[in-house]
BAZARO-643397 format. One record per residue (C-alpha): residue in one letter; x, y, z. Coordinates in steps of 0.5 Angstrom, whole numbers, plus 500, padded with zeros to 3 digits. Layout:
REM residues N
AXYZ/...
***
This chain:
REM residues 364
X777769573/X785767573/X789764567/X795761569/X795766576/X794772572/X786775573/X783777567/X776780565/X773777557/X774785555/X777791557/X780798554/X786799552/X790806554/X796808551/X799815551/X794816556/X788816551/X784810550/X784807543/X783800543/X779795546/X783788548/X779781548/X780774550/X780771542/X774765544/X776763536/X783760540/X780757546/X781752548/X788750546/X791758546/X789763550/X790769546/X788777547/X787780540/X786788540/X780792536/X782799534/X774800530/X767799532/X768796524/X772790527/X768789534/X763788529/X767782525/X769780532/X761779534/X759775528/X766771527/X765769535/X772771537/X768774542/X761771543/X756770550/X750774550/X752779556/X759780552/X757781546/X753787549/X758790553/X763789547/X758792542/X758799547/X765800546/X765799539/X761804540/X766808544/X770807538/X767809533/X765816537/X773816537/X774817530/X768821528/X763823534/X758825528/X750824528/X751819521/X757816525/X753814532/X748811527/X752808522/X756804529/X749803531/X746800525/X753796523/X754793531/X745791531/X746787525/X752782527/X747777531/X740778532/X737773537/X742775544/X738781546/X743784549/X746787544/X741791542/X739793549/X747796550/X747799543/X740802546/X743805552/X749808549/X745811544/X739815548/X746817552/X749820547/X744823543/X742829546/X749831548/X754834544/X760831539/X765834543/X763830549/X761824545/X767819546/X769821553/X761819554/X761813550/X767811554/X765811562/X758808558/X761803556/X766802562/X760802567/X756796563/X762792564/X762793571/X755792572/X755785568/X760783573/X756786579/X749782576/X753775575/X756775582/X749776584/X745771580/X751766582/X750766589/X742764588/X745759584/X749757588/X745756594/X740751590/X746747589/X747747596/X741745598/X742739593/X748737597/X745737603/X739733602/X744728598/X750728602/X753727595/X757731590/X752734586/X751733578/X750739574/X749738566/X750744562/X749746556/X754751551/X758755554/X756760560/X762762564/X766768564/X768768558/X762769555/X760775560/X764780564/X767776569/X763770573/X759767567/X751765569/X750758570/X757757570/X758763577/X753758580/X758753580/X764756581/X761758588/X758753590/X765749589/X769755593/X764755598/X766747600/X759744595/X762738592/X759739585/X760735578/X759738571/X758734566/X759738560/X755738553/X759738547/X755743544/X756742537/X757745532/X762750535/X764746542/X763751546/X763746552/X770746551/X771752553/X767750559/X771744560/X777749560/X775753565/X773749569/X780746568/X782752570/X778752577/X779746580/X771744579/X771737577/X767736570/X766730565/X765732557/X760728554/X757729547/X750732546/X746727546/X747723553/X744727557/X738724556/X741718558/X745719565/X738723567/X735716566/X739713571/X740718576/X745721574/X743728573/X742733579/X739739576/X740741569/X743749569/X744753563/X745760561/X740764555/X740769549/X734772550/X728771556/X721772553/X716776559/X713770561/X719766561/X720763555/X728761554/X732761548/X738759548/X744754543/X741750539/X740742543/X737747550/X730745548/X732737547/X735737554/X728741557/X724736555/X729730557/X728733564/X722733564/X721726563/X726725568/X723730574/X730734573/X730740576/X731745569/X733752572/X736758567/X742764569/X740770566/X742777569/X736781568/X739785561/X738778558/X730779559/X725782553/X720784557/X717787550/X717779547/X711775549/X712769544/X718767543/X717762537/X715767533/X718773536/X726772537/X729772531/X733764530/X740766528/X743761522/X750760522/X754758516/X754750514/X761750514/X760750522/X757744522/X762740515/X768743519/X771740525/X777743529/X782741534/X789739535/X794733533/X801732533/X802738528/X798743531/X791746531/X787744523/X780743521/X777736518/X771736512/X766732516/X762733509/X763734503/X760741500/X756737495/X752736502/X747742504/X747744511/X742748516/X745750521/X740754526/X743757532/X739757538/X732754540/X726756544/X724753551/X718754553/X717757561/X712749562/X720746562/X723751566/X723749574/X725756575/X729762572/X736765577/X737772577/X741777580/X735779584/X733772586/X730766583/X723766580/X718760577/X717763569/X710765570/X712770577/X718772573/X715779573/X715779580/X723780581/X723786576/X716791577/X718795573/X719792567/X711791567/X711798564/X715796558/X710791557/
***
């Protein structure tokens, strides 16, 4: 994707001296009123980069996780330290399961290989599971977006979509998941409208708004709890979102409001569909309520509100510390409210979702 006509990726290595010894991120704690890049010199301030949210998205916080690693093999290629980096980068966020996944990879890589080689290794891992996100997202993208076609050519209008936090290029590689849908559905001529969930407590759908700024898709932000609303009065084509981890028999957990939005469409006969690239997917889980562990955020999210006035950017205290905040993260969807879950091989009801993928059957 493109800021102010300049392509960028979410994360990338950095080289100086002919040798790798950084990583760059787009710094999402600035979004969406500056685009800064911030640079990351140990797996020690990947790991505070995950947990504060500068960088944030399920695909993304994986790839990220992967060069922590590599940078922790550049200062010390040790047993203790691949499993010291390991053990610090799983603990930042527990619910996205691409995280673990990624880290899982990097280290059955390498484990068995020579300290020597360890680094370089790390490096070329870490690189070939960023290209694969940006292939996997591209792909699910195009899926998504012929259902959005086939929207407009039963209507013979611009399509609404409603989306729920933020699942654009900036929380993957590049493209995003529901958010590669609309993309190409809009640079393939399908006249399509997002509206936008706020998604507190961290507005995330600003940072959708920004993007589709961005890109010329029109948008309309609306607060968290209209949605149920403009599905009432037909004003809702299809709800599409993005997940933090997919349980085996299609169960979504995904930012905390997602089930809200399920149940309204359900109610509503709206079409609920789920972007996911297929490392998203835990074939190991099979009930996700009482297998997918739920994050708790810190409450200061929720009494502390950001953005911008005539003096710049500030934070407001919505309430008072004597108050006491519960701030869970995310939510489970259960596959009965799921029309249909997009992937980079297709799209499958929850309950044929195996079907896409035969090999996960043998992790199950």
């Amino acid at each position: 994707m493109k800021v102010n006509g300049v392509a960028y990726r979410s994360i990338w290595p950095v080289t100086r001296d002919g040798r790798r010894s950084r990583v760059a991120i787009v710094d999402q704690t600035r979004l969406p009123f500056e685009f800064a890049i911030a640079e990351l010199d140990s797996h020690d301030q990947v790991a505070n980069a995950i947990t504060s949210m500068q960088v944030r998205g399920a695909p993304l916080i994986g790839v990220a996780a992967a060069y922590g690693v590599a940078l922790a093999m550049q200062d010390d290629p040790s047993d203790g330290a691949l499993d010291a980096a390991v053990r610090r980068l799983l603990a930042t966020r527990p619910t996205a399961v691409n995280l673990r996944w990624a880290l899982e990879r990097v280290r059955a890589l390498l484990a068995p290989a020579s300290e020597v080689d360890r680094a370089e290794l790390a490096w070329h891992e870490a690189d070939r599971i960023a290209d694969e996100d940006v292939e996997l997202n591209c792909a699910l993208g195009a899926h998504g977006a012929r259902l959005i076609a086939a929207v407009h050519a039963r209507t013979g209008r611009a399509v609404n979509v409603l989306t729920h936090c933020n699942t654009g290029w900036i929380a993957t590689v590049d493209y995003g998941t529901a958010l590669s849908a609309i993309y190409q559905a809009h640079d393939a001529g399908t006249p399509v409208h997002v509206w936008v969930d706020e998604t507190r407590p961290r507005n995330q759908g600003l940072l959708t708004a920004w993007e589709l700024a961005a890109h010329g898709v029109p948008h309309t932000l609306i607060v968290d709890n209209a949605g149920g609303h403009l599905m009432q009065h037909g004003r809702v084509d299809l709800v599409m979102v993005g997940a933090d981890r997919v349980s085996a028999r299609g169960d979504v957990c995904n930012k905390i409001g997602t089930y809200l939005k399920a149940v309204s469409a359900r109610d509503c006969g709206v079409p609920f569909y789920v972007a996911v690239p297929s490392p998203t997917i835990d074939w190991t889980i099979d009930d996700a309520l009482a297998q997918i562990p739920i994050e708790d955020r810190p409450g200061a999210e929720v009494r502390l509100v950001r953005g911008r006035n005539a003096g710049g950017v500030a934070e407001v205290e919505l309430a008072g510390v004597e108050t006491s905040v519960a701030n869970p993260a995310f939510d489970v969807t259960p596959a009965r409210l799921v029309t249909g879950i997009i992937t980079e091989r297709g799209v499958a009801e929850p309950a044929a979702l195996a079907r896409l993928f035969p090999a996960a059957r043998a992790l199950r």
